[in-house]
C-alpha positions as CSV (number, residue, x, y, z in Angstrom):
1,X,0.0,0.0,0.0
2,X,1.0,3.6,-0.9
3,X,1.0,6.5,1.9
4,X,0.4,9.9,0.1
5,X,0.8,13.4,2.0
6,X,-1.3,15.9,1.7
7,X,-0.3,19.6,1.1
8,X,-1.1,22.7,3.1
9,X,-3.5,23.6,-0.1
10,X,-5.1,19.9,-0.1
11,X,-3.4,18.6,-2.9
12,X,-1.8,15.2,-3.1
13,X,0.5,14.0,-5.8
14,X,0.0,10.9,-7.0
15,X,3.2,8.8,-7.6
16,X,4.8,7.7,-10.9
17,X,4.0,4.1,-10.5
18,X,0.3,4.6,-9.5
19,X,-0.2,6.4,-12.6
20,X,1.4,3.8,-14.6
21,X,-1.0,1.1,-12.8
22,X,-4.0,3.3,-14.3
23,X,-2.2,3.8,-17.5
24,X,-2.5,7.9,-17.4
25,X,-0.2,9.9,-18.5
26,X,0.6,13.0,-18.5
27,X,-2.8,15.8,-19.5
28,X,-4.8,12.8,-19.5
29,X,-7.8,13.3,-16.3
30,X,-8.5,10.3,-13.7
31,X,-11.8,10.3,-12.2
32,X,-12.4,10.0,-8.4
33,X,-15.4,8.7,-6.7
34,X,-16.5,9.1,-3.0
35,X,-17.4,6.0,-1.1
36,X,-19.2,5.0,2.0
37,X,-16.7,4.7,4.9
38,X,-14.8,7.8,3.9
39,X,-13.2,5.4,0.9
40,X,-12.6,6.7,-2.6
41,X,-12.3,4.7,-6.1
42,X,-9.9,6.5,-8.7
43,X,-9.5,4.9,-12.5
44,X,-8.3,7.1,-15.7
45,X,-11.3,9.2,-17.4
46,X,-12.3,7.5,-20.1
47,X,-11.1,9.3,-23.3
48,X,-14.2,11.2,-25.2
49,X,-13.2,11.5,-28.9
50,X,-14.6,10.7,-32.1
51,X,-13.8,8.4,-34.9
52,X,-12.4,11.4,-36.8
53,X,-9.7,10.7,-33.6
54,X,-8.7,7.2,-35.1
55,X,-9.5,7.5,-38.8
56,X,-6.2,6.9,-40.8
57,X,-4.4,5.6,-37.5
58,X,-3.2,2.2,-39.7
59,X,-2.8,4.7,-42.9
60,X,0.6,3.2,-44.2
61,X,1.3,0.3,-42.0
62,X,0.6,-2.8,-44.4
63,X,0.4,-2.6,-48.3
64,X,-2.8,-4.5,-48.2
65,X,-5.9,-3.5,-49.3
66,X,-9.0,-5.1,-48.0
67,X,-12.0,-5.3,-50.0
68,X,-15.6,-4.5,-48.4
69,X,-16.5,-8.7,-48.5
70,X,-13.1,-8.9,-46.4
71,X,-13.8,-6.2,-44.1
72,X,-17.7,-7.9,-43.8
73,X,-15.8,-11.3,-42.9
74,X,-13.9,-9.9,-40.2
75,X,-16.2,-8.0,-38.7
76,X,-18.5,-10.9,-38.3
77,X,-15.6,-12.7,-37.3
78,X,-14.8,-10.4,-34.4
79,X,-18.2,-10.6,-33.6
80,X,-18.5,-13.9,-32.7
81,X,-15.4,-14.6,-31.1
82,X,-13.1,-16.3,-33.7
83,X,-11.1,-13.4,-35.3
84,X,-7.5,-14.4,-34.0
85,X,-8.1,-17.9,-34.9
86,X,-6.4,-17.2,-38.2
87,X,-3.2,-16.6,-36.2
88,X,-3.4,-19.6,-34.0
């Protein structure tokens, strides 16, 4: 268990590896709920974007170009459960 201190303006600095055990980093927000018992539950704010945030992300990584029946196929694939099958 971790001891934090609290400053004279009520602050507490979370350490380095607490952070890394939520996975924030650095301008990324963790959320902080209050408890019965005077306990709190702390976990990293889930990010809000949009898929304008991801779109192009794999833009260059492979030379492969999937058709729509492909894309179909591994959707439904990753739907039911069986998409890393293929690299069993």
């Amino acid at each position: 268990m971790t001891t934090l201190t609290v400053t004279a303006k009520g602050q507490v600095t979370l350490k380095k590896e607490l952070l890394q055990h939520l996975g924030v980093k650095p301008g990324q927000k963790i959320e902080v709920e209050s408890l019965p018992g005077g306990q709190l539950a702390i976990r990293a704010a889930r990010r809000k974007g949009s898929w304008k945030d991801v779109y192009g992300i794999l833009a260059g990584k492979t030379d492969k170009v999937a058709t729509i029946e492909e894309m179909n196929e591994a959707i439904e694939k990753g739907w039911a459960g069986l998409l890393n099958e293929d690299h069993r």
